[in-house]
C-alpha positions as CSV (number, residue, x, y, z in Angstrom):
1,X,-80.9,58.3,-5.8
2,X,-80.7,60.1,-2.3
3,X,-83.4,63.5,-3.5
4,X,-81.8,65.4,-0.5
5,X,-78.2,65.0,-1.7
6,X,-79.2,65.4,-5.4
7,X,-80.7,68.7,-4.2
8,X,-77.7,69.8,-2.4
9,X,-75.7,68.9,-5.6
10,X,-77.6,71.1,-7.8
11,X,-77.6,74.2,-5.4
12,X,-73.9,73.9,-5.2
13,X,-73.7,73.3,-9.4
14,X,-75.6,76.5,-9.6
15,X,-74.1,78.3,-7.5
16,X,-70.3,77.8,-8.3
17,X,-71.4,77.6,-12.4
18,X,-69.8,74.5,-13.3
19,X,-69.8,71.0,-12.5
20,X,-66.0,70.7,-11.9
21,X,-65.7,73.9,-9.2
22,X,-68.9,71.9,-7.4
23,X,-67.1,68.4,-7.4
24,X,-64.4,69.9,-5.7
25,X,-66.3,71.2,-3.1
26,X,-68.8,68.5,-2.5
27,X,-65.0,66.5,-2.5
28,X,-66.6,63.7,-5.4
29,X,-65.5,63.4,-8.9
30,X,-67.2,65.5,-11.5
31,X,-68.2,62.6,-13.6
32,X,-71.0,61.9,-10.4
33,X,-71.9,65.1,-10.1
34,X,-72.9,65.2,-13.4
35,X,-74.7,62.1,-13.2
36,X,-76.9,63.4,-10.3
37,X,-78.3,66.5,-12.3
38,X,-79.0,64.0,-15.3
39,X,-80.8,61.1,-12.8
40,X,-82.5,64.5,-11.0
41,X,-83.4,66.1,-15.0
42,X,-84.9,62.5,-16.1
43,X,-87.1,62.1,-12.3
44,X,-88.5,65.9,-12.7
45,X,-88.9,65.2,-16.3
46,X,-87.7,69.2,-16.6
47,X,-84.0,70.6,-18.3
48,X,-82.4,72.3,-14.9
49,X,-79.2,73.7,-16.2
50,X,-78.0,75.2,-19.6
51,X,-75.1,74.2,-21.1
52,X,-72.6,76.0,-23.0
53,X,-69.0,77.3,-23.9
54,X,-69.0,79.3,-20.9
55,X,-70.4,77.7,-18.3
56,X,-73.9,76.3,-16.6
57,X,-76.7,78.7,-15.9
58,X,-80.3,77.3,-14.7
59,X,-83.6,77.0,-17.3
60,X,-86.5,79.0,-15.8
61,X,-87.3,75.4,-14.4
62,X,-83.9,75.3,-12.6
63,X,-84.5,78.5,-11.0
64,X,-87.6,78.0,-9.7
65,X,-86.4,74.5,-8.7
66,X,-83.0,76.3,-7.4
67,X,-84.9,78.5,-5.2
68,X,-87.3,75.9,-3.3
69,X,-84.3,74.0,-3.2
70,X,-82.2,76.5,-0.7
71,X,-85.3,76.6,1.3
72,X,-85.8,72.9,1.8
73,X,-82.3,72.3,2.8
74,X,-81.9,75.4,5.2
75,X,-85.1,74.0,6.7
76,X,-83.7,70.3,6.8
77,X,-80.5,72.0,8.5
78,X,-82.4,73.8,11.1
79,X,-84.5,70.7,11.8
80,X,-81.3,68.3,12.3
81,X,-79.9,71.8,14.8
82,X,-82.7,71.8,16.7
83,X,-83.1,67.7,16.8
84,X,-79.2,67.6,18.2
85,X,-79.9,70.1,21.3
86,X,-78.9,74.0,19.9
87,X,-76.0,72.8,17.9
88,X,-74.6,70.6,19.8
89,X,-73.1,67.0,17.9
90,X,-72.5,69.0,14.5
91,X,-70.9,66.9,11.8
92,X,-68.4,67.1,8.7
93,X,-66.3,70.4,7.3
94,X,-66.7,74.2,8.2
95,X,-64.8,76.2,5.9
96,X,-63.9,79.6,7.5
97,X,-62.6,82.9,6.0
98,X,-60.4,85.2,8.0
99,X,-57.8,88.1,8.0
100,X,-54.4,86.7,8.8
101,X,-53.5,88.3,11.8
102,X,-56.7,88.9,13.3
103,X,-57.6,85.0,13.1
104,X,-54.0,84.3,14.5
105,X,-54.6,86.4,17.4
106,X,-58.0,86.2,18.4
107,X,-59.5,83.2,16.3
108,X,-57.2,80.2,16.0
109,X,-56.0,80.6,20.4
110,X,-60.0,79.2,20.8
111,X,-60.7,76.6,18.2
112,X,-59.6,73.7,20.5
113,X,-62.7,75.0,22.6
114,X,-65.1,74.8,19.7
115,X,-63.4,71.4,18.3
116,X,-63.8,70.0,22.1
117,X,-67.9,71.0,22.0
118,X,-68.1,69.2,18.1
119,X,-66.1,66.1,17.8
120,X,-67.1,65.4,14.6
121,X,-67.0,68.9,12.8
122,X,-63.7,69.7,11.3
123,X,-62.7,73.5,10.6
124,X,-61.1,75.0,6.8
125,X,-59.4,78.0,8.2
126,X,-58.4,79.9,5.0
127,X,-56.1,83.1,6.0
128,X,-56.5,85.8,3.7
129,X,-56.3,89.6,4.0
130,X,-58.2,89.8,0.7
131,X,-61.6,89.7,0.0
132,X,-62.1,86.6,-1.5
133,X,-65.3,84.8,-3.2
134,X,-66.9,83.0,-1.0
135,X,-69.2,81.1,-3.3
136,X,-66.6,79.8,-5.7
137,X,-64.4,78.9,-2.4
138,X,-67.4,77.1,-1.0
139,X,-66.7,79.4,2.5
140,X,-70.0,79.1,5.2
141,X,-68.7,82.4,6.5
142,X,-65.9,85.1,6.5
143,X,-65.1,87.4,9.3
144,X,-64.1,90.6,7.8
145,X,-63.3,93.9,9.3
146,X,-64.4,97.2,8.5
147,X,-67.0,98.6,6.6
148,X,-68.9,96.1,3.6
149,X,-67.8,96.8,-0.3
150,X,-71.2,95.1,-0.6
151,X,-73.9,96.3,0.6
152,X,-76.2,93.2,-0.4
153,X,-73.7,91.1,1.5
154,X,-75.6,88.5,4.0
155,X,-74.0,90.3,6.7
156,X,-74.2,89.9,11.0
157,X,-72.0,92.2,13.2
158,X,-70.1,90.7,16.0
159,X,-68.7,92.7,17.6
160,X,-66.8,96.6,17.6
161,X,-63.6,98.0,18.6
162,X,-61.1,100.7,19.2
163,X,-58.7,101.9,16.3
164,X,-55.4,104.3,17.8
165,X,-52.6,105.8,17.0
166,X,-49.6,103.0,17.9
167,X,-45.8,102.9,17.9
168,X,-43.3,101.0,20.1
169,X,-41.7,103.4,23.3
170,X,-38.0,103.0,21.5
171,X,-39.5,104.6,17.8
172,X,-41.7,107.3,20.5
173,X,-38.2,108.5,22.8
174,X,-36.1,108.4,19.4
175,X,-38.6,110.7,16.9
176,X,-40.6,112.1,19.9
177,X,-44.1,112.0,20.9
178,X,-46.5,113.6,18.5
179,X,-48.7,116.4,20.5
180,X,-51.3,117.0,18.0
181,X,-52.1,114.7,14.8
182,X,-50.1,117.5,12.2
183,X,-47.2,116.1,13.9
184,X,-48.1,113.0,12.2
185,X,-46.9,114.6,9.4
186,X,-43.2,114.6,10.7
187,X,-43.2,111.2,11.3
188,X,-42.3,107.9,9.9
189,X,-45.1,106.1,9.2
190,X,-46.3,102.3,8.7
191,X,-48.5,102.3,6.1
192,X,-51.0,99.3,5.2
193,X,-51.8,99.7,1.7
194,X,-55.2,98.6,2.2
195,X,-56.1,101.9,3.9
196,X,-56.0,105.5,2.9
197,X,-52.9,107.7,3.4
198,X,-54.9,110.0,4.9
199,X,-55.7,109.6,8.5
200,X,-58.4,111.6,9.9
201,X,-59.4,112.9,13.7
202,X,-62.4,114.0,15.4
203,X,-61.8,116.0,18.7
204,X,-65.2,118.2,19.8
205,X,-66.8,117.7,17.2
206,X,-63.6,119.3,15.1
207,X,-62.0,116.7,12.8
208,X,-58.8,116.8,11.2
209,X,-57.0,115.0,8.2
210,X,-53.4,114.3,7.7
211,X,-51.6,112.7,4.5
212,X,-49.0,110.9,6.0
213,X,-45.6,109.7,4.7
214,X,-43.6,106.2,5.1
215,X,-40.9,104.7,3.5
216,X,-42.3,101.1,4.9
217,X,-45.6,100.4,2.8
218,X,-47.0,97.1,3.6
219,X,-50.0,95.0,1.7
220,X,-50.8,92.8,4.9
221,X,-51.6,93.5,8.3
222,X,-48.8,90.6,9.8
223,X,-46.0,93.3,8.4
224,X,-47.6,96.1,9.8
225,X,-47.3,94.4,13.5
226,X,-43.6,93.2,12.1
227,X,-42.7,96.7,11.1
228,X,-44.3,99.0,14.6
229,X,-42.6,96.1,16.5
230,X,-39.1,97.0,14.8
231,X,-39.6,100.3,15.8
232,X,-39.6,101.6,12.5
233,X,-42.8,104.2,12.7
234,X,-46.0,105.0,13.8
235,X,-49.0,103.6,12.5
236,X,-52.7,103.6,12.7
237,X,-54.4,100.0,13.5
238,X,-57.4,98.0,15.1
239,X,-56.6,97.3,18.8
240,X,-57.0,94.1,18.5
241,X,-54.2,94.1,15.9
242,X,-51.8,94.7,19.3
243,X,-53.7,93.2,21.9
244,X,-50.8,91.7,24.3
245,X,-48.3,94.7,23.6
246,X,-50.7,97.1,24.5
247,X,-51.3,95.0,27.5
248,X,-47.8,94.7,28.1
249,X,-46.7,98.5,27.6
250,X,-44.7,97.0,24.2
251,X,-46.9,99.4,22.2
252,X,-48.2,102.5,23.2
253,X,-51.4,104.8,22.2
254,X,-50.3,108.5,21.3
255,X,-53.3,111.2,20.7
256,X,-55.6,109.8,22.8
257,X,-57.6,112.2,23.1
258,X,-58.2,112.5,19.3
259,X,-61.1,110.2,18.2
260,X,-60.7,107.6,14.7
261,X,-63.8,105.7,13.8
262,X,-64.6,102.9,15.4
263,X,-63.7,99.6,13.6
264,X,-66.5,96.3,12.8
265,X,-66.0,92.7,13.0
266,X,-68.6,91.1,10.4
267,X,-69.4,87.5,9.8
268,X,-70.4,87.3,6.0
269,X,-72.4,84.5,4.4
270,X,-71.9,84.1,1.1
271,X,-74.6,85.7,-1.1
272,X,-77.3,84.0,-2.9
273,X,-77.7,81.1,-0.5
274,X,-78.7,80.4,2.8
275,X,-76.2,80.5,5.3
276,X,-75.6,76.9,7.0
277,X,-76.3,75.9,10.3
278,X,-72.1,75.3,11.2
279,X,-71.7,79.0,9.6
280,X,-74.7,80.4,12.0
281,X,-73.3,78.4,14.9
282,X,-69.6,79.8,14.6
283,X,-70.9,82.9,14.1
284,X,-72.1,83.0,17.8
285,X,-69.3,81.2,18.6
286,X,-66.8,84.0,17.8
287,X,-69.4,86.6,18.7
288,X,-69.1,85.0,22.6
289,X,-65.3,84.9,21.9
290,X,-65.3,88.6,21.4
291,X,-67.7,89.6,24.5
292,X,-65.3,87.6,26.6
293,X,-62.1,89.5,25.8
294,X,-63.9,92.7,26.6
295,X,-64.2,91.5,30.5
296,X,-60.8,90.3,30.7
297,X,-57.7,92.2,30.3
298,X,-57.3,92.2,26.4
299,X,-58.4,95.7,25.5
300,X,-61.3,95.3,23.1
């Protein structure tokens, strides 16, 4: 029995809670994933896992084995990194987590540049606006935007960008420019249904809330560009939502001299177990990515 693989098995048994969800991950058949933890049980001569009607959870053995376990193969990962030059000749499957629109934009446009420098890695891209579970999707990392529902979350910032006040010039010369944001209030708006319908403005240390109104309410942020690029209202969004229309003049900013909070891009490990060398490594990757556009002509 390979001890390094058997280890890696039981860290992802663990961690998903059942030997079927870590079978599909590790991309075996449950039947030898189950015989790993009962050839790695009768070599430690120690019960690792409980079994019962709803699920696997580890003895006080497994736990202590569990944790020892995430150290020796974060350490064996970071050897193997370091052995390879920095990162360089990584092998098998990254499985990345990413808004739909952001990763289309600003994500997806550079992965032939990261597939040239590792031949032998091959990328997951799962695009999701939601907040999914990274742990049960066996993820390395997710890039989310925002601020963190968790605050425990294995979290590294990447970068941070603008958020304005956007609409197309046809919806702006048909309902008007707003001056001040209480004309907000008179306009159409796009909402995304993942943020408030309150937008709120600093200005000299004054700030100012509006509830806007929309008949267009949409739940991801692809049909909020759809819906601003139809000219059908004004909305609030990320820059890098619009990056080439607002380089183009196909989107304009309104209220510019009104402040919204700034906006984070986050890579998130999953919790509870170390994050892997390919995560790490993409991590920079994108964080590079990002630091690039704000040189160029993108608008970050």
């Amino acid at each position: 029995m390979d001890r390094y693989q058997a280890m890696a098995t039981f860290v992802r048994v663990v961690e998903t809670g059942s030997f079927s969800a870590a079978a599909r991950q590790l991309s075996v058949g449950q039947p030898a994933v189950s015989k790993t933890i009962a050839q790695l049980e009768n070599i430690l001569q120690v019960s690792l896992l409980l079994r019962s009607t709803h699920g696997l959870s580890p003895t006080e053995a497994g736990l202590r084995y569990y944790e020892r376990a995430r150290v020796a193969i974060r350490e064996a990962d970071e050897a193997e990194l370091a052995a390879r030059g920095a990162g360089s000749g990584l092998t098998g499957r990254l499985r990345v987590s990413a808004a739909t629109t952001f990763a289309r934009l600003h994500i997806v446009p550079h992965l032939p540049r990261f597939l040239a420098e590792h031949p032998e890695l091959d990328i997951d891209v799962i695009l999701d606006d939601r907040m999914i579970d990274l742990v049960a999707e066996g993820v390395d990392l997710s890039l989310r935007m925002g601020a963190l529902a968790d605050s425990a979350a294995v979290a590294r910032k990447l970068a941070t960008g603008g958020r304005s006040v956007l609409a197309t010039p046809a919806y702006l010369e048909r309902a008007g420019e707003p001056q001040s944001p209480a004309d907000l209030a008179e306009h159409q708006a796009v909402v995304f249904s993942q943020q408030p319908d309150v937008w709120s403005f600093t200005r000299d240390g004054a700030q100012v809330s509006v509830a806007v109104h929309g008949r267009v309410r949409l739940s991801a942020a692809e049909g909020v560009r759809a819906a601003v690029l139809a000219h059908m209202g004004i909305t609030i969004a990320s820059d890098w939502m619009f990056t080439e229309e607002l380089a183009t003049g196909a989107v304009r900013k309104v209220l510019g001299d009104w402040h919204l909070p700034m906006i984070d891009l986050w890579a998130v490990f999953p919790t509870g177990r170390m994050a892997s060398a390919k995560g790490r490594l993409f991590a920079s990757f994108v964080e590079t990515v990002m630091a690039e556009g704000r040189g160029g002509h993108s608008g970050y």
